[in-house]
C-alpha positions in Angstrom: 0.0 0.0 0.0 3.0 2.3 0.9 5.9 2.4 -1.1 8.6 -0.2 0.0 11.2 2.5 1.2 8.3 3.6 3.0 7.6 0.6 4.7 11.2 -0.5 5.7 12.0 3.0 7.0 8.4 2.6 9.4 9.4 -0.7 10.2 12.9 0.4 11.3 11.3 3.1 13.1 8.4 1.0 14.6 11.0 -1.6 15.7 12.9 1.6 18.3 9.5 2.2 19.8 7.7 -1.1 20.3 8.8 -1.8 23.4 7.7 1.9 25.3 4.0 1.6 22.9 3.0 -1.9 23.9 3.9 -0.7 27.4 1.6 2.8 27.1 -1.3 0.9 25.5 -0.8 -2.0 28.1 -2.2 -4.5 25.7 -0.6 -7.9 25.1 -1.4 -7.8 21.1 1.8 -7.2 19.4 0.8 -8.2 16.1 -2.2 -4.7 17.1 0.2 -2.8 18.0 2.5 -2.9 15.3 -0.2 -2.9 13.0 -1.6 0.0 13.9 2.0 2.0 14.8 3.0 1.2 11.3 0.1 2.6 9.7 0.6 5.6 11.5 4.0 5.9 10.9 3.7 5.4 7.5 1.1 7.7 6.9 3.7 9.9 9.0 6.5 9.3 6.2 4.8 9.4 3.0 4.6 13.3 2.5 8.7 13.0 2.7 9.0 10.4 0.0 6.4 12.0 -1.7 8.4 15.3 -1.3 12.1 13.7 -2.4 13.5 14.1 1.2 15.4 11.5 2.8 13.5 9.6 5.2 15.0 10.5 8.4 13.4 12.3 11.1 14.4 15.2 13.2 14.4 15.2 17.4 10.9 17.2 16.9 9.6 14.8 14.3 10.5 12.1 16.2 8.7 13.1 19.4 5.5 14.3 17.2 5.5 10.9 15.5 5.6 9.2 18.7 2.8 11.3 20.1 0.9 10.8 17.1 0.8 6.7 17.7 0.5 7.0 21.0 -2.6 8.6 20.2 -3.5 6.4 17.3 -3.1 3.6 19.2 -4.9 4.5 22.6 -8.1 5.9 20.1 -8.2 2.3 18.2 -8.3 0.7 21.9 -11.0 2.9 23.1 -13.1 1.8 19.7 -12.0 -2.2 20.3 -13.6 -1.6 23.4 -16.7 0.3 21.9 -16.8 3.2 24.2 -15.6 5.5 21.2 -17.1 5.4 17.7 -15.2 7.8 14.5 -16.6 8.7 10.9 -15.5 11.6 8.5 -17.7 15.1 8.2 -18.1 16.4 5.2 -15.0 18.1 4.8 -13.1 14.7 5.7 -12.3 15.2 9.0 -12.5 12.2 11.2 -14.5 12.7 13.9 -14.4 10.8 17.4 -17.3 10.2 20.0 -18.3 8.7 22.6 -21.2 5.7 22.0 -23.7 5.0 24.2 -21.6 2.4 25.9 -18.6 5.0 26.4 -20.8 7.9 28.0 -22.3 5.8 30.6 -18.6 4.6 31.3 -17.5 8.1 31.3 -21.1 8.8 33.9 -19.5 5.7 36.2 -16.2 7.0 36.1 -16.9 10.9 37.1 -19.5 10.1 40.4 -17.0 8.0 41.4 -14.3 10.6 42.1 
C-alpha cells in the first residue's frame, strides 16, 4: 500500500519504539500494536518520500511521531472496546465520539471521584 522505502524506514522506526508503545497501550497484542503504529507511521512518512526528502526524522519529528501513535493507538483501543465510535464530516475530517456504551462509562467513572 506504501511504497517499500516507505515501509522499511516505518518498520525500522516501529522496531525503536515497540517496546515503550506496547507498554503505554498496556495490551498484550503485538501483532495490534505494530499494526496499527506502522500505519501511522507510515502515513507519517509518505509526505517526505512524496516530497524527495530523505526519510530520516528530526528530534521534533520524532517526538511528534511518537505522540501521534501513542494517540492512534490509545483511540483504536477505546473503539476495540466500543466506548468511542469515529466517521469523517463532510469536509473529511475524522471525527471521534463517545457511544452509548462510552458515556455511561464516562457517567461511572466521574461520580466515582
Amino acid at each position: 500500500m506504501y511504497p517499500e522505502s516507505v515501509e522499511k524506514v516505518s518498520l525500522d522506526i516501529y522496531k525503536c519504539l515497540k517496546e515503550d508503545l506496547v507498554k503505554i497501550i498496556s495490551r498484550k497484542d503485538a501483532k495490534w500494536c505494530k499494526e496499527i503504529s506502522l500505519e501511522a507511521i507510515c502515513k507519517y512518512m509518505l509526505p517526505k518520500f512524496l516530497k524527495g526528502e530523505e526519510l530520516i526524522l528530526t528530534e521534533d519529528e520524532a517526538i511528534q511521531l511518537y505522540g501521534s501513535c501513542v494517540a492512534d493507538l490509545t483511540l483504536a483501543s477505546l473503539k476495540d472496546r466500543g466506548l468511542i465510535d469515529m466517521m469523517e464530516n463532510e469536509k473529511g475530517q475524522t471525527m471521534v465520539f463517545l457511544t452509548k456504551e462510552g458515556r455511561e462509562t464516562a457517567e461511572k467513572m466521574f461520580k466515582q471521584k
